[in-house]
DSSP file (Angstrom, degrees, kcal/mol; ACC not computed):
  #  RESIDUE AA STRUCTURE BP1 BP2  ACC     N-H-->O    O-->H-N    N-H-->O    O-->H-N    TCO  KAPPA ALPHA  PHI   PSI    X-CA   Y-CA   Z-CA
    1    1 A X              0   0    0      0, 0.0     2,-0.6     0, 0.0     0, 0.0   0.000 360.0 360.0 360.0 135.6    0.0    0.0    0.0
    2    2 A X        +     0   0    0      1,-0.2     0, 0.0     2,-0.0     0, 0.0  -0.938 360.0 168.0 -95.4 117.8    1.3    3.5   -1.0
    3    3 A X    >   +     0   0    0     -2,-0.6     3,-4.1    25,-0.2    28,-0.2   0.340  28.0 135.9-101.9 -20.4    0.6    5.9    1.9
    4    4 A X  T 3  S+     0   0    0      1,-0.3    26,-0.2    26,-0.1    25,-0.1  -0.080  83.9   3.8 -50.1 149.0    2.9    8.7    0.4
    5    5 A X  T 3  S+     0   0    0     24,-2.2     2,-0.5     1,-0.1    -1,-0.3   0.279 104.9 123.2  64.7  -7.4    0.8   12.2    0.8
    6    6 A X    <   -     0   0    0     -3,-4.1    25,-0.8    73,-0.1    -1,-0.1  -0.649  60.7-131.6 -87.4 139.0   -2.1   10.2    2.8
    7    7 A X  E     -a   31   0A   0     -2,-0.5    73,-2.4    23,-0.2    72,-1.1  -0.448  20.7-165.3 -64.4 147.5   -2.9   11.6    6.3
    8    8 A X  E     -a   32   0A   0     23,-1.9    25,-2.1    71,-0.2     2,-0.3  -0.876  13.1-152.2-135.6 168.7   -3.2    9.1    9.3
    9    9 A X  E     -a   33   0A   0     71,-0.4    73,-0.8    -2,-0.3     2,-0.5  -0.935  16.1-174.2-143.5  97.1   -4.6    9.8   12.6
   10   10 A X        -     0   0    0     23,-4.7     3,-0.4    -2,-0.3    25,-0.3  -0.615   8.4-159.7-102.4  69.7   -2.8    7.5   15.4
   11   11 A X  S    S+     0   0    0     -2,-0.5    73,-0.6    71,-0.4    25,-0.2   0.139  86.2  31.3 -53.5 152.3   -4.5    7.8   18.8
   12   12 A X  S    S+     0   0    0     23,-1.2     3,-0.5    72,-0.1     6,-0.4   0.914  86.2 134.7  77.8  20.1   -2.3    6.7   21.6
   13   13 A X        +     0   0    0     22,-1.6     9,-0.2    -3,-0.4    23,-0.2   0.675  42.1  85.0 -91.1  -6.7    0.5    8.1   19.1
   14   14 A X  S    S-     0   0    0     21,-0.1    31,-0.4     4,-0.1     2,-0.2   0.597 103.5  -3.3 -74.5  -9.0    2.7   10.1   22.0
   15   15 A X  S  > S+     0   0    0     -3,-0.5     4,-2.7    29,-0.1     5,-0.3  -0.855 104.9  17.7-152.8 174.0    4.7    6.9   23.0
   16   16 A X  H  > S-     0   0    0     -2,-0.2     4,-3.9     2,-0.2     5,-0.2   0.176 123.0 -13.0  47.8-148.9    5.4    3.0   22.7
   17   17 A X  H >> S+     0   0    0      1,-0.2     4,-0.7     2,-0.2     3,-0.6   0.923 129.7  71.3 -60.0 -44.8    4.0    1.2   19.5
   18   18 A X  H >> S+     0   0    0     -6,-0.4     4,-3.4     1,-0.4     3,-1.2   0.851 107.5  36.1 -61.7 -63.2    1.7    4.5   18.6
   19   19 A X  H 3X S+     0   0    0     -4,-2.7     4,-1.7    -7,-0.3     5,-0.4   0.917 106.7  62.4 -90.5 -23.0    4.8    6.3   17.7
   20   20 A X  H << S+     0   0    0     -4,-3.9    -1,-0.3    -3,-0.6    -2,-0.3   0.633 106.0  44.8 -58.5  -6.5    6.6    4.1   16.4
   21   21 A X  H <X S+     0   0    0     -3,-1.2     4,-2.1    -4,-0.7     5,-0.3   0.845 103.1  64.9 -80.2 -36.6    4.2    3.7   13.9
   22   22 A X  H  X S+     0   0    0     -4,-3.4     4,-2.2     1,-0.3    -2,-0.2   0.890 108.7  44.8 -33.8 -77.2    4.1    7.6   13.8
   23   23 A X  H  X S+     0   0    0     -4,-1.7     4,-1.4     2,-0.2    -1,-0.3   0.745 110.9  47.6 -42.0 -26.3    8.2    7.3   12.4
   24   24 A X  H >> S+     0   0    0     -5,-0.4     3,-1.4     2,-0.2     4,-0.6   0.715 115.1  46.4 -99.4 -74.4    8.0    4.8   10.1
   25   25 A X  H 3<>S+     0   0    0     -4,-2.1     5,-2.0     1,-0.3     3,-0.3   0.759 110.0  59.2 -39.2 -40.5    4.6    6.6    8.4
   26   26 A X  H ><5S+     0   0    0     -4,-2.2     3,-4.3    -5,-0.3     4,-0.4   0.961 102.0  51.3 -21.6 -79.3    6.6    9.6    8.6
   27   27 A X  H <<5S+     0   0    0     -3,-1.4    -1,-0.2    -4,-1.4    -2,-0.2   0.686 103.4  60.2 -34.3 -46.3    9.2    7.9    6.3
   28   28 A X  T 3<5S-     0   0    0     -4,-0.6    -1,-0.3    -3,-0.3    -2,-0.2   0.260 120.7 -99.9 -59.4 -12.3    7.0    7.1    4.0
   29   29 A X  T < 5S+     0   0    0     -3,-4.3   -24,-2.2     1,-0.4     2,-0.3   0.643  73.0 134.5 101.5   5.9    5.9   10.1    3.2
   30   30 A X      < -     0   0    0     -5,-2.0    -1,-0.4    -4,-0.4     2,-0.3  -0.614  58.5-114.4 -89.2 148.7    2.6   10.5    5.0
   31   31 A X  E     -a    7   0A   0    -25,-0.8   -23,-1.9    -2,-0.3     2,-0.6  -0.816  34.9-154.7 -65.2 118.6    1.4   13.0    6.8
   32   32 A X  E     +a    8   0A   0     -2,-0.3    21,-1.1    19,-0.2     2,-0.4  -0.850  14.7 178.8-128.8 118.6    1.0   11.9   10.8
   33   33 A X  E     -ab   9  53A   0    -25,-2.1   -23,-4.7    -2,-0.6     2,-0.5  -0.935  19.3-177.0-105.8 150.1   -1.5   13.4   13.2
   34   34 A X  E     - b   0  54A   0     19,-1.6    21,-0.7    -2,-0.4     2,-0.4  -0.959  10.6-137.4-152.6 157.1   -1.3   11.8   16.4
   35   35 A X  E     + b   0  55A   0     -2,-0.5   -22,-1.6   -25,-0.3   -23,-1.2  -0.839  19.0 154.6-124.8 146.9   -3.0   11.8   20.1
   36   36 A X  E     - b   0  56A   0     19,-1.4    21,-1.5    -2,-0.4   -25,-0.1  -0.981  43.0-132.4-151.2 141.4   -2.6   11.7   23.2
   37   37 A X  S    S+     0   0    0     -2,-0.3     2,-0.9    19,-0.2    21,-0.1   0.683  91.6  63.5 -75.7 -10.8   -3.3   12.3   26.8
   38   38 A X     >  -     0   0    0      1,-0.2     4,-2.5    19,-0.2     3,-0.5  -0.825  58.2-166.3-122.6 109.1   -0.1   13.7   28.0
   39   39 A X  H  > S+     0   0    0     -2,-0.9     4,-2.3     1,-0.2    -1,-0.2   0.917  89.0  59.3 -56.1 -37.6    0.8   16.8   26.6
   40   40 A X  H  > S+     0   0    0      1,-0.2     4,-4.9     2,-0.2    -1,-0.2   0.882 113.2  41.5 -52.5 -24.7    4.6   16.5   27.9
   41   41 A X  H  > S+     0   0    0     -3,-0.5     4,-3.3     1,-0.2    -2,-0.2   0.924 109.4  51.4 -83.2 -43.3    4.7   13.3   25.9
   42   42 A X  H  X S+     0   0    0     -4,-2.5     4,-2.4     2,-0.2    -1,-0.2   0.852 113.9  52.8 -57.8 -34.7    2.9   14.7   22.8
   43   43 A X  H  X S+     0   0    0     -4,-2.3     4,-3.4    -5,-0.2    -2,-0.2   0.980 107.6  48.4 -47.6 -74.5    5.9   17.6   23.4
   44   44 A X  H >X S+     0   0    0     -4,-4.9     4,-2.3     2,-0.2     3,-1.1   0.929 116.7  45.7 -24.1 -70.6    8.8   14.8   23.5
   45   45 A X  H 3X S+     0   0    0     -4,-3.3     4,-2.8   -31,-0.4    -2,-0.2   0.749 113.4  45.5 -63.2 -22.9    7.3   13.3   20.2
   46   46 A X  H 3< S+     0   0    0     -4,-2.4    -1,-0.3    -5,-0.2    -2,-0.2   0.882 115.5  48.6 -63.4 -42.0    6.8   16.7   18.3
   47   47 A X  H << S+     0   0    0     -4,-3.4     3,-0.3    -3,-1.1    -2,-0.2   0.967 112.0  50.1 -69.1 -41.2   10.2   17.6   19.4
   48   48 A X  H  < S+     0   0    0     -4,-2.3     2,-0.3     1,-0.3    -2,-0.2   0.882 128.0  20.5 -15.8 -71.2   11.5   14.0   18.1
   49   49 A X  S >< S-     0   0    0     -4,-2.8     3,-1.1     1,-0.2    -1,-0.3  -0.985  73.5-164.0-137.2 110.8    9.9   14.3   14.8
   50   50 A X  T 3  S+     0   0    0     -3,-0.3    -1,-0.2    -2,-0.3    -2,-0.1   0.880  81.8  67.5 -58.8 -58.8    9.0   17.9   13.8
   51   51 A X  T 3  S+     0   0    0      2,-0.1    -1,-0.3   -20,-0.0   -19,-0.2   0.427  79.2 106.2 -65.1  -1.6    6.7   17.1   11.1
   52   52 A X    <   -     0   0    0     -3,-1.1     2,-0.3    -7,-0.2   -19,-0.1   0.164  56.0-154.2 -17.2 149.1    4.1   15.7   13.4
   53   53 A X  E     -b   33   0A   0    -21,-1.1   -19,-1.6     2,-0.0     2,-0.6  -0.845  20.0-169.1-123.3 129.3    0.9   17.4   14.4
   54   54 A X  E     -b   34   0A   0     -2,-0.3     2,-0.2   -21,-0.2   -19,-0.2  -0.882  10.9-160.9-129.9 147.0   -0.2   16.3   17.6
   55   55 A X  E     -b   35   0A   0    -21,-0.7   -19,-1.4    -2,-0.6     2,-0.9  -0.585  22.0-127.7 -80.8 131.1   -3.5   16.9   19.3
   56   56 A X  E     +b   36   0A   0     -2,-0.2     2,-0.3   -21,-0.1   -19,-0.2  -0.883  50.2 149.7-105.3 138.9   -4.1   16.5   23.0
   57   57 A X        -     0   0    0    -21,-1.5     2,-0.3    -2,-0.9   -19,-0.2  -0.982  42.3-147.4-160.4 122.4   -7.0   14.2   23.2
   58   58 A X    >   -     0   0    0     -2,-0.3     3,-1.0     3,-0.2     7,-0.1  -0.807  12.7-152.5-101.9 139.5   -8.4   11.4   25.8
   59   59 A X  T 3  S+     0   0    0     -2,-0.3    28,-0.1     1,-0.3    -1,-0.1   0.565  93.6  63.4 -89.0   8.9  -10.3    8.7   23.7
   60   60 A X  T 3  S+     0   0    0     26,-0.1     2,-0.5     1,-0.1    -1,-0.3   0.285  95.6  70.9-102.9  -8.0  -12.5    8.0   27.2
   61   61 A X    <>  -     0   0    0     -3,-1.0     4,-1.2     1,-0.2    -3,-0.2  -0.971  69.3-152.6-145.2 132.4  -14.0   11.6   27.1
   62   62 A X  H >> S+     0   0    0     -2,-0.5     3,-3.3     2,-0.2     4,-1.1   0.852  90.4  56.2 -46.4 -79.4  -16.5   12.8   24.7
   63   63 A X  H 3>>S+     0   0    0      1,-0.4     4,-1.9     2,-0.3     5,-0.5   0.790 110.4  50.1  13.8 -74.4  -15.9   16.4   24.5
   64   64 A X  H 3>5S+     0   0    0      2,-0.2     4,-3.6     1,-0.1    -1,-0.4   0.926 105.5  54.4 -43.7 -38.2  -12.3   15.6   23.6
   65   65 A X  H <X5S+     0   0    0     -3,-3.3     4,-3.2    -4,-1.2    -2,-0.3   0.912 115.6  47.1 -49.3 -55.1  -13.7   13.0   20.9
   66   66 A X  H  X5S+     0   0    0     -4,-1.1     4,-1.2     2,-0.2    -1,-0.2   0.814 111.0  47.9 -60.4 -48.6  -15.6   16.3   19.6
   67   67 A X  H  X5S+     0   0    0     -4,-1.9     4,-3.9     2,-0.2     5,-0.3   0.873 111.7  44.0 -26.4 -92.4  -13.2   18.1   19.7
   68   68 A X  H  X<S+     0   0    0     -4,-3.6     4,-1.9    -5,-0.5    -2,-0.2   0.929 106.7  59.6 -40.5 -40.5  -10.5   16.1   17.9
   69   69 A X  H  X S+     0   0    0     -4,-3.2     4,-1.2    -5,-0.2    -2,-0.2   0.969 109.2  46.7 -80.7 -37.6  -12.6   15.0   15.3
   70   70 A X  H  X S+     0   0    0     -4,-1.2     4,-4.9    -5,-0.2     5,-0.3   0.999 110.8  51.3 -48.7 -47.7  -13.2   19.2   14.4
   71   71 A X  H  < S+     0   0    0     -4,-3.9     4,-0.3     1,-0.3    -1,-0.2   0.673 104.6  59.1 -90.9  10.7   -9.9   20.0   14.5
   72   72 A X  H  < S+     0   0    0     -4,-1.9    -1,-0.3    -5,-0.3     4,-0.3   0.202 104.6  46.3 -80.7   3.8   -9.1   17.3   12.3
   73   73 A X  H >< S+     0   0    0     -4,-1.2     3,-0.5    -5,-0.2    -2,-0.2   0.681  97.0  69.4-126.0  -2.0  -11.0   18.2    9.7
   74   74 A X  T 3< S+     0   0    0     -4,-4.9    -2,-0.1     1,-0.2    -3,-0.1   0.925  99.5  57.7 -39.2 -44.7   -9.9   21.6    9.8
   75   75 A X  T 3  S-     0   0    0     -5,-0.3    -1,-0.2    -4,-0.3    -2,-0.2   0.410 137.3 -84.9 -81.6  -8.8   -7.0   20.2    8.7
   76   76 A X    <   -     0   0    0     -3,-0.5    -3,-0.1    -4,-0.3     2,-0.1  -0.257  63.1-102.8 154.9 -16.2   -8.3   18.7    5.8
   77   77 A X        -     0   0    0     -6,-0.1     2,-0.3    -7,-0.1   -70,-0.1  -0.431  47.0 -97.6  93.7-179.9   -9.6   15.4    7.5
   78   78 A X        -     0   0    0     -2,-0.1   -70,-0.1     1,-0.1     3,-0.1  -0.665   8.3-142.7-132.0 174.9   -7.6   12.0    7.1
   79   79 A X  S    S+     0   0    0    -72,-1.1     2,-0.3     1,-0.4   -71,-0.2   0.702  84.1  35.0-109.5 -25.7   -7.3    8.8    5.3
   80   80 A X        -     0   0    0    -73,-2.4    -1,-0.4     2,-0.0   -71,-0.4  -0.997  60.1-157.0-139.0 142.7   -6.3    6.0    7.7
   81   81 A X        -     0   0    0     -2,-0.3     2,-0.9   -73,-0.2   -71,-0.2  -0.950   9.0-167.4-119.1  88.8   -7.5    6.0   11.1
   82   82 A X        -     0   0    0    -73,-0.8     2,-0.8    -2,-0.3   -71,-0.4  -0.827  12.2-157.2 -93.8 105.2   -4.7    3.6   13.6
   83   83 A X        +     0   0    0     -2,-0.9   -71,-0.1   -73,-0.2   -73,-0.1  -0.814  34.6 153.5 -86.4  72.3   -6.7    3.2   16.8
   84   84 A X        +     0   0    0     -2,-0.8     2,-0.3   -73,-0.6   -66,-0.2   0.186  48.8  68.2-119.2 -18.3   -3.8    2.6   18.7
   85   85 A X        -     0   0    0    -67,-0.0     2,-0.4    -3,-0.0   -74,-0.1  -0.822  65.9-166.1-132.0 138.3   -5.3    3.9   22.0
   86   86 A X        -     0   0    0     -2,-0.3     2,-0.5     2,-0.0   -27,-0.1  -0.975  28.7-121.8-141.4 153.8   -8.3    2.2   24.2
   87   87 A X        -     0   0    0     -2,-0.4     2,-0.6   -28,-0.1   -27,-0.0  -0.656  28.5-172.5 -68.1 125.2  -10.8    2.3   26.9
   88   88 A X        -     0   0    0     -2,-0.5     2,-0.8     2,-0.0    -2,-0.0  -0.856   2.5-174.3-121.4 120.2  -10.2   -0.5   29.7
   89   89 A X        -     0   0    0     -2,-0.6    -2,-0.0     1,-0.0     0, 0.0  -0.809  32.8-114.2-106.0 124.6  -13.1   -0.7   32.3
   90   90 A X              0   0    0     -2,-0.8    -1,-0.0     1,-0.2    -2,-0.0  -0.273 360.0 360.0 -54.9 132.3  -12.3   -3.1   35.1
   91   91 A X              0   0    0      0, 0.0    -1,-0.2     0, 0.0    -2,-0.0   0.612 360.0 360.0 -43.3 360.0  -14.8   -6.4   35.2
């Protein structure tokens, strides 16, 4: 699959697998937005890899959900969505 020029949207992207995926779409020529709950860590990765945009966004609270999803389509709106990030509710 050729990803060059496509946008991706990686929640959970500020750390761990999430940003490693970030880098390697990077490489490839994509465009990477990615989210997070911890701004310092969304900071790190932006400083990492410049061309980043990242959003701070909890995928557990609505209002954030709402939120994220505007100010991704300001931005033109994406092509691949890596759900990278989850809710876990105790049994």
């Amino acid at each position: 699959m050729d990803i060059k020029g496509k946008t991706i949207l990686i929640t959970g992207g500020a750390s761990g697998i999430g940003l490693e995926a970030a880098k390697q779409f990077l490489e490839h020529g994509a465009k990477v937005i990615i989210t997070g709950r911890n701004e310092h860590k969304l900071n790190a990765a932006k400083k990492l890899y410049p061309n980043l945009v990242a959003i701070k966004s909890d995928v557990a609270n609505a209002d954030d959900a709402i939120s994220l999803f505007n100010q991704v389509k300001e931005l033109g709106g994406i092509d691949i969505l890596y759900n990278n990030a989850g809710v876990g509710v105790p049994p």
